[in-house]
N, C-alpha and C positions, 0 to 999 in steps of 0.2 A: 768773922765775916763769912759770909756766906758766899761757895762756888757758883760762879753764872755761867752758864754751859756755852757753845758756840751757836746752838738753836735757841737760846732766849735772849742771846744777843742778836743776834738777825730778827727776830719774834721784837722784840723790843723798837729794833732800828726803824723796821718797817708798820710799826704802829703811831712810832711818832712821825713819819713818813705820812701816813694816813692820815692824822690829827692836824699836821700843819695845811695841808691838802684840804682839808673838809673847812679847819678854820680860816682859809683864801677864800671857799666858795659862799660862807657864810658874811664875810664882810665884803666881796665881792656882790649878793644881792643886796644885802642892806644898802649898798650905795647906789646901785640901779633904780630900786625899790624907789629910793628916797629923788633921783631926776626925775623918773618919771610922774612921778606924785609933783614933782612940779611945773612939768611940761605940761600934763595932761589932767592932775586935780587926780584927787584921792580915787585907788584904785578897786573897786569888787574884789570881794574876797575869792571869787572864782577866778578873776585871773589875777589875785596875788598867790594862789596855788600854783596856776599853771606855772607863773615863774620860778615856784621853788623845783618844778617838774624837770627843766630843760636842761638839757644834754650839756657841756662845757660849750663843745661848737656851737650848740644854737644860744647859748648866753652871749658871749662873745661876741656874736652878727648883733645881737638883740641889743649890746651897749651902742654898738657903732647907729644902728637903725633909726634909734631914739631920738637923736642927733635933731632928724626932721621929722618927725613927731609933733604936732598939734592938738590932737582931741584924742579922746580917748579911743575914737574907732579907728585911728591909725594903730593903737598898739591892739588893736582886737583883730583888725587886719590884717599885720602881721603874723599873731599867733595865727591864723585861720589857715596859711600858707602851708604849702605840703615839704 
């Protein structure tokens, strides 16, 4: 059996630290993705980017936002937002 040191255990911890982290953000859009495509009708791949773009915080505002969302130029409106 092979020695794992005390830095590829941290090196380890903190990878799958990162991996659970990235797989929340990834089923996190896909479920955004998938409201507003029903709120608002199938989304441009321009701003199906932009949401892969956005910051935790602005996803976050962005779930709540959608809420009252109608047409798709409310979520155009929103991204436009400084």
């Amino acid at each position: 059996m092979r020695y794992v040191t005390s830095v590829e255990r941290i090196g380890y911890a903190r990878g799958h630290q990162e991996g659970l982290a990235e797989g929340w953000r990834v089923e996190a859009v896909a479920l955004v993705r998938k409201l507003l495509q029903r709120r608002v009708g199938m989304l441009p791949p321009v701003l199906d980017q932009r949401l892969e773009a956005l910051s935790v915080d602005e996803f976050e505002a962005l779930s709540e936002a959608l809420l009252d969302f109608s047409a798709l130029g409310d979520l155009e409106q929103w991204l436009a937002q400084p």
